[in-house]
N, CA, C and O atoms as a Tinker XYZ file with bonds, in Angstrom:
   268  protein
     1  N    -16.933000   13.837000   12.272000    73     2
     2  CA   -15.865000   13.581000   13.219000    64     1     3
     3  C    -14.528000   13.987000   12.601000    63     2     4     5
     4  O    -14.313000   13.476000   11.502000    81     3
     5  N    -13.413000   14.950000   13.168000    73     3     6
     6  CA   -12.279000   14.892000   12.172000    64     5     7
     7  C    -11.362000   14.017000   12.959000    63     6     8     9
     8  O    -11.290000   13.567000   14.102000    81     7
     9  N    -10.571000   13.966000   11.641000    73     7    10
    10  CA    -9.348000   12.845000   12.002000    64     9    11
    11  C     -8.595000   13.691000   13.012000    63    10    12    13
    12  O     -8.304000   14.886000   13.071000    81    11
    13  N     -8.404000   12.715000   13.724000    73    11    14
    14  CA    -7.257000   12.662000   14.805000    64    13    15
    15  C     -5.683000   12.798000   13.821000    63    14    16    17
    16  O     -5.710000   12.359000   12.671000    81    15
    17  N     -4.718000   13.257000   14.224000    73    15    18
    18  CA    -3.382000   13.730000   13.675000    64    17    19
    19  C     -2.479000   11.984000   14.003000    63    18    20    21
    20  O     -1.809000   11.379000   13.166000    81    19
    21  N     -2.748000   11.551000   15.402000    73    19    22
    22  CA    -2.313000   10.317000   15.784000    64    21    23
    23  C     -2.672000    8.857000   15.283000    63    22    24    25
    24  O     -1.980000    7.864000   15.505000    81    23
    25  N     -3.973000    8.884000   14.506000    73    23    26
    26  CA    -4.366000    8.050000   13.769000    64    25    27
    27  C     -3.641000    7.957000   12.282000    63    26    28    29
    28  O     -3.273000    6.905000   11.760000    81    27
    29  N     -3.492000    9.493000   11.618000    73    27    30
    30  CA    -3.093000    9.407000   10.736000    64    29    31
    31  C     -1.529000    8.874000   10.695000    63    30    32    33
    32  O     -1.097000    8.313000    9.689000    81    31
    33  N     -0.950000    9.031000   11.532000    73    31    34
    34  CA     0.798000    8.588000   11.940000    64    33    35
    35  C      0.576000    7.616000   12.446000    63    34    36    37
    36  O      1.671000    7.056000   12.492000    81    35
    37  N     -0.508000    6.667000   13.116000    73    35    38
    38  CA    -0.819000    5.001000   12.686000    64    37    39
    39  C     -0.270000    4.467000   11.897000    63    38    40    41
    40  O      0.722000    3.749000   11.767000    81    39
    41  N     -1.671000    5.251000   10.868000    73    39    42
    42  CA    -1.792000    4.108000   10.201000    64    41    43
    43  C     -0.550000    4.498000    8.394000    63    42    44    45
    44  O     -0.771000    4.065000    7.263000    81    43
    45  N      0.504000    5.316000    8.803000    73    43    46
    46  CA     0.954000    5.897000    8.008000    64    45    47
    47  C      2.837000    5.155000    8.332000    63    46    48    49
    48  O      3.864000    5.136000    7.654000    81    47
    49  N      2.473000    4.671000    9.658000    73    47    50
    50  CA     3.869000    3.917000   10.092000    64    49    51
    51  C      3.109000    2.414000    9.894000    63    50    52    53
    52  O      4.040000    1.635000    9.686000    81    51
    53  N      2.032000    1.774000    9.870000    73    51    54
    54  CA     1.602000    0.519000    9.166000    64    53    55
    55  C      1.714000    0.281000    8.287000    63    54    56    57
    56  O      1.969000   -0.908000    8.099000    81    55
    57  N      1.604000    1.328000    6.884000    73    55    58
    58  CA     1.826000    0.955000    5.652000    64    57    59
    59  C      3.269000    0.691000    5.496000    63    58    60    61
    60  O      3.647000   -0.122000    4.652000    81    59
    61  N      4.157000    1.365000    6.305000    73    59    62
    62  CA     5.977000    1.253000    5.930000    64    61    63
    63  C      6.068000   -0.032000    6.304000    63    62    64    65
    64  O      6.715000   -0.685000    5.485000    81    63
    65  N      5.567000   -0.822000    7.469000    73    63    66
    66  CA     5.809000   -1.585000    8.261000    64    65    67
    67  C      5.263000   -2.756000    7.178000    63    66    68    69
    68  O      6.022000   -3.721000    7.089000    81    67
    69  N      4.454000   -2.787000    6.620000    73    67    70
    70  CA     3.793000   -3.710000    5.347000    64    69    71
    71  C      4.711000   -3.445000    4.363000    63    70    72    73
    72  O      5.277000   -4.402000    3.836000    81    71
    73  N      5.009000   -2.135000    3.958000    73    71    74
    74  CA     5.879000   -1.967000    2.607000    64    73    75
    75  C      7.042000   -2.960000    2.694000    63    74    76    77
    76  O      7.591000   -3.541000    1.758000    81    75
    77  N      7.290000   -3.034000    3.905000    73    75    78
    78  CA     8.950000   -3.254000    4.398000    64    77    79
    79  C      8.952000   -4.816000    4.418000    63    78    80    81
    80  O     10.142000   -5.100000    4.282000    81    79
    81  N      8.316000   -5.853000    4.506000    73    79    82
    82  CA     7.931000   -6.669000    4.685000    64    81    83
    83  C      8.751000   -7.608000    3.560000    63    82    84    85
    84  O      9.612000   -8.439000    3.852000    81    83
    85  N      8.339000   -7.323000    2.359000    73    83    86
    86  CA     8.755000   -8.548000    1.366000    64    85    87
    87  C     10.125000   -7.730000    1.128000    63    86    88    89
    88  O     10.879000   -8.700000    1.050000    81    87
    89  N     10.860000   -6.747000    0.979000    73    87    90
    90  CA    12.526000   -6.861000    0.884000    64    89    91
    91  C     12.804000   -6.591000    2.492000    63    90    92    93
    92  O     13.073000   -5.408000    2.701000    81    91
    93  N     12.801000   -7.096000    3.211000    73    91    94
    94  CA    13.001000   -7.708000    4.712000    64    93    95
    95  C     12.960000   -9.596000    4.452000    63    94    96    97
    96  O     13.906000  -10.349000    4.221000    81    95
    97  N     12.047000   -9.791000    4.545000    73    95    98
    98  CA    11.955000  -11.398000    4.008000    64    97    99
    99  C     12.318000  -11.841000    2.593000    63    98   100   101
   100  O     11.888000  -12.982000    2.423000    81    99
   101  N     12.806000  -11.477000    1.755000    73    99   102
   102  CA    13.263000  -12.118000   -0.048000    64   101   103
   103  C     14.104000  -10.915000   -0.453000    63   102   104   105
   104  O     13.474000  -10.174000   -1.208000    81   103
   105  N     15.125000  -10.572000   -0.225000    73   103   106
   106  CA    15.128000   -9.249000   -1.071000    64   105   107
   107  C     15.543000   -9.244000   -2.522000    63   106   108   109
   108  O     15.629000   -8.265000   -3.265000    81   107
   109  N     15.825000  -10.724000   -2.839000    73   107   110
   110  CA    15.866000  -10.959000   -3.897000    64   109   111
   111  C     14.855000  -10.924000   -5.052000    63   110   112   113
   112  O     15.147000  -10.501000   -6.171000    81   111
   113  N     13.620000  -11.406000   -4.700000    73   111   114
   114  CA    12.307000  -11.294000   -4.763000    64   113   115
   115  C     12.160000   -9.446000   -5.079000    63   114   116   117
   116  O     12.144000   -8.890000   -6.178000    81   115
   117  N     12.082000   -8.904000   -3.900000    73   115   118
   118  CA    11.723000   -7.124000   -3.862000    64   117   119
   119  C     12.737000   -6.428000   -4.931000    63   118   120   121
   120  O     12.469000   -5.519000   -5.716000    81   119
   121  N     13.929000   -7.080000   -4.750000    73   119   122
   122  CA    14.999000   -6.137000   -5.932000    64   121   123
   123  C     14.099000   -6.683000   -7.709000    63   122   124   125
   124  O     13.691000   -5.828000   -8.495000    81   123
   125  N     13.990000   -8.021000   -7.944000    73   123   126
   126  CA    13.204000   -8.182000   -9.070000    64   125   127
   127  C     11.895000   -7.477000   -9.399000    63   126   128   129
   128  O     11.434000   -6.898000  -10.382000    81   127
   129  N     11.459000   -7.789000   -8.070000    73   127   130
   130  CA     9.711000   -6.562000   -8.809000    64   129   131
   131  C     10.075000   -5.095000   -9.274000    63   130   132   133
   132  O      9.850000   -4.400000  -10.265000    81   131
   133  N     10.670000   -4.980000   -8.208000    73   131   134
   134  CA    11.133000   -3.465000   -8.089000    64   133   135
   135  C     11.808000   -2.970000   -9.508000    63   134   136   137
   136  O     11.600000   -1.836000   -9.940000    81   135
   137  N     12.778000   -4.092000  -10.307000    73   135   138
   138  CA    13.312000   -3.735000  -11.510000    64   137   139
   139  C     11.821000   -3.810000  -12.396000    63   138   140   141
   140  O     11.481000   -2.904000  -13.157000    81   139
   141  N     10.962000   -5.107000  -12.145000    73   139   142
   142  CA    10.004000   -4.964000  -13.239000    64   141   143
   143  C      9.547000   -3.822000  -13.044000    63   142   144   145
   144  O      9.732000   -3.009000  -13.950000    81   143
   145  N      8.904000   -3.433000  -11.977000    73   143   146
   146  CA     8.468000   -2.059000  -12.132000    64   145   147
   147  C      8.531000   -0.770000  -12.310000    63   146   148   149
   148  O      7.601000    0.014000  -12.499000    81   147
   149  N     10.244000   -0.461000  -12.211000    73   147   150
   150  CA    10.869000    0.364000  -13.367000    64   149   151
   151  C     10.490000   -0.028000  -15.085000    63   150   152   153
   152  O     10.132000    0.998000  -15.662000    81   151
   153  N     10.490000   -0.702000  -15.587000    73   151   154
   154  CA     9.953000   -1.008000  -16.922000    64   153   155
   155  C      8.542000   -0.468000  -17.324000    63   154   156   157
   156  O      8.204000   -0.175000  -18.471000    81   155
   157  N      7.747000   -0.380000  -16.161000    73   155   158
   158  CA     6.094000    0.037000  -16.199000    64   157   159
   159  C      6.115000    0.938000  -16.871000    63   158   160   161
   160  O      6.905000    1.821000  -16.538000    81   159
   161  N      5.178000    1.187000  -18.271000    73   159   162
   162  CA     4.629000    2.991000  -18.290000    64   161   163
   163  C      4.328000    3.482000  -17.459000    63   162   164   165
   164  O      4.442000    2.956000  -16.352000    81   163
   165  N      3.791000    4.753000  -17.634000    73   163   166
   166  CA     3.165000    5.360000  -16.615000    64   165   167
   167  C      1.864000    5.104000  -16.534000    63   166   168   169
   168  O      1.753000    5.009000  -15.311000    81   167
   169  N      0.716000    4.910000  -16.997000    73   167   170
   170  CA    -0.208000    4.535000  -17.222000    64   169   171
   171  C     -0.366000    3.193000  -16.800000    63   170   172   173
   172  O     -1.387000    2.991000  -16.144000    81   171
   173  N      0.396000    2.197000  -17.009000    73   171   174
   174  CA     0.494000    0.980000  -15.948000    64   173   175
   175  C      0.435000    1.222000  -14.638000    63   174   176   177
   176  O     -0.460000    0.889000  -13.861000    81   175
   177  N      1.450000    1.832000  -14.408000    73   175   178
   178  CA     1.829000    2.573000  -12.653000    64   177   179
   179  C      0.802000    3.234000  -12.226000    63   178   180   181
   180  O      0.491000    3.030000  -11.053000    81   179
   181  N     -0.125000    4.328000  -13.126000    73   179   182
   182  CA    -1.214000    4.846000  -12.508000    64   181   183
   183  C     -2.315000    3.892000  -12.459000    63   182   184   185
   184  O     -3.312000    4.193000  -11.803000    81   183
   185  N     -2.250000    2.656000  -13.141000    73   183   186
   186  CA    -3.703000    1.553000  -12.603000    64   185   187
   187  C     -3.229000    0.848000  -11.382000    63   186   188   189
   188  O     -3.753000    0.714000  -10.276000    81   187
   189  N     -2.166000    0.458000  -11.843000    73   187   190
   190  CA    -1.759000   -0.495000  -10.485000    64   189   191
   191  C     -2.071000    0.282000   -8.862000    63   190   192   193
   192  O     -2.187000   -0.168000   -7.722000    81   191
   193  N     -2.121000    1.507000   -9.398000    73   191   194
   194  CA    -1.470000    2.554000   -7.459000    64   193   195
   195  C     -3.237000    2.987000   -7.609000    63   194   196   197
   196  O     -3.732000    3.088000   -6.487000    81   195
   197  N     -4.191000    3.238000   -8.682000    73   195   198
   198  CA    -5.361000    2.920000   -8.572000    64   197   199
   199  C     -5.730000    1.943000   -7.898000    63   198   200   201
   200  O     -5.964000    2.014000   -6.691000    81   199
   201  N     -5.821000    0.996000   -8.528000    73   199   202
   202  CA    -6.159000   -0.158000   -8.135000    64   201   203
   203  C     -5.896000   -0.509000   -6.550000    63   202   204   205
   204  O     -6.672000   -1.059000   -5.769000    81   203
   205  N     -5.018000   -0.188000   -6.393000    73   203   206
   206  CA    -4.627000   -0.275000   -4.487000    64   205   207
   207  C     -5.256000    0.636000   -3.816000    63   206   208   209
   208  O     -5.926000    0.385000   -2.814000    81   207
   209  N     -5.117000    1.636000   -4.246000    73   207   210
   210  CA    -6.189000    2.993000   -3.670000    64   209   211
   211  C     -7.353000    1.787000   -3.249000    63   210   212   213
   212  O     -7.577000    1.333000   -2.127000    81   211
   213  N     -7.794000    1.551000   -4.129000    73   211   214
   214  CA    -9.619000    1.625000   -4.305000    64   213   215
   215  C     -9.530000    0.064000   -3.354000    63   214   216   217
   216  O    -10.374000   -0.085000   -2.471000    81   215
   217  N     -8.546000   -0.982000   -3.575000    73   215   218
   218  CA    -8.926000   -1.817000   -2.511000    64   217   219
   219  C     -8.743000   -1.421000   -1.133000    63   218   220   221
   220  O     -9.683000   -1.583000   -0.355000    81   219
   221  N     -7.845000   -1.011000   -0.802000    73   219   222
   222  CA    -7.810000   -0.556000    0.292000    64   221   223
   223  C     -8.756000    0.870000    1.045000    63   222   224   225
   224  O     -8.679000    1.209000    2.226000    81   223
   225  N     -9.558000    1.477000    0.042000    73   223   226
   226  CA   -10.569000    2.173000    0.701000    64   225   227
   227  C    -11.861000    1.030000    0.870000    63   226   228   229
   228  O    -12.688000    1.251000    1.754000    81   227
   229  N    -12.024000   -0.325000   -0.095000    73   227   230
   230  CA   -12.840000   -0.855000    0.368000    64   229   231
   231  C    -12.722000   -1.563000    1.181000    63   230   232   233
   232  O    -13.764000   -1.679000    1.826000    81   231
   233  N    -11.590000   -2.404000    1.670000    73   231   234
   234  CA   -11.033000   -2.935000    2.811000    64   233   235
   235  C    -11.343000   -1.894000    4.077000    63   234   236   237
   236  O    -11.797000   -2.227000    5.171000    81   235
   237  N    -11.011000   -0.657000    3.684000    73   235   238
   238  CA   -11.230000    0.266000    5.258000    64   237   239
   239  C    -13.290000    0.529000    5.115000    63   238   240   241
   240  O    -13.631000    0.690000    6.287000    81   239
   241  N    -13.912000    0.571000    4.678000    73   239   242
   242  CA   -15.388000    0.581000    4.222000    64   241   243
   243  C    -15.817000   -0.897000    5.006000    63   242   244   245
   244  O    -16.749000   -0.974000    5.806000    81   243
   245  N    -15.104000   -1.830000    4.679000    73   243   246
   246  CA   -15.660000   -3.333000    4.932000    64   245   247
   247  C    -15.575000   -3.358000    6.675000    63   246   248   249
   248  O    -16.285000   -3.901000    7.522000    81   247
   249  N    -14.416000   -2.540000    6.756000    73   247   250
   250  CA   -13.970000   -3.110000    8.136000    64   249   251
   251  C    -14.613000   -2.126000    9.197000    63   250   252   253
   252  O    -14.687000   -2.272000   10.417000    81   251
   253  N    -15.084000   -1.027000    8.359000    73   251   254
   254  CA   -16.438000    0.077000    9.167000    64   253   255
   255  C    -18.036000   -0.544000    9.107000    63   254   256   257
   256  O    -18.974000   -0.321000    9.872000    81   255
   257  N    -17.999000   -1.015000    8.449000    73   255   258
   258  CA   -19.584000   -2.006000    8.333000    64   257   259
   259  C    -19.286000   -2.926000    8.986000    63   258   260   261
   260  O    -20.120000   -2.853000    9.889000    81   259
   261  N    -18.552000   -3.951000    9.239000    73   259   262
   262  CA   -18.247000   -5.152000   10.269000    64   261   263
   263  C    -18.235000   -4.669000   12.152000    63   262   264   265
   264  O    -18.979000   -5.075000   13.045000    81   263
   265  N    -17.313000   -3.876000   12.204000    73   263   266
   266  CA   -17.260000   -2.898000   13.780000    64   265   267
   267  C    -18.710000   -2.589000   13.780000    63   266   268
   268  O    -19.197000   -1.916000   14.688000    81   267
C-alpha cells in the first residue's frame, strides 16, 4: 500500500502539536531541559532520538496489531 502524502502531513503536524505542548504549558520547565540538552554529547543525543525512534515505531506496530 503506499503512503498517502496527507497522512504523512498528519501525522507530521501531530508531532509539532505534542512537541509544542510542554513550553506552551511550563516554559520554564522546556527552557531548563532544553539548556540540559544543549550540554548532551552527541552520542547522548543520538540514544536519546534512538530511543524515541524505536518507541514510537513500536507504539505505531502496537496500534496496527490492536486495529
Amino acid at each position: 500500500m503506499m503512503i498517502q502524502w496527507l497522512d504523512v502531513v498528519r501525522a507530521l503536524s501531530l508531532v509539532m502539536v505534542i512537541e509544542g505542548i510542554l513550553p506552551f504549558l511550563s516554559p520554564v520547565r522546556a527552557r531548563a531541559m532544553f539548556t540540559r540538552m544543549a550540554t548532551v554529547d552527541d552520542r547522548g543525543l543520538r540514544t536519546v532520538g534512538f530511543l524515541s525512534m524505536l518507541s514510537g515505531l513500536l507504539a505505531l506496530q502496537l496500534i496496527h496489531w490492536l486495529a
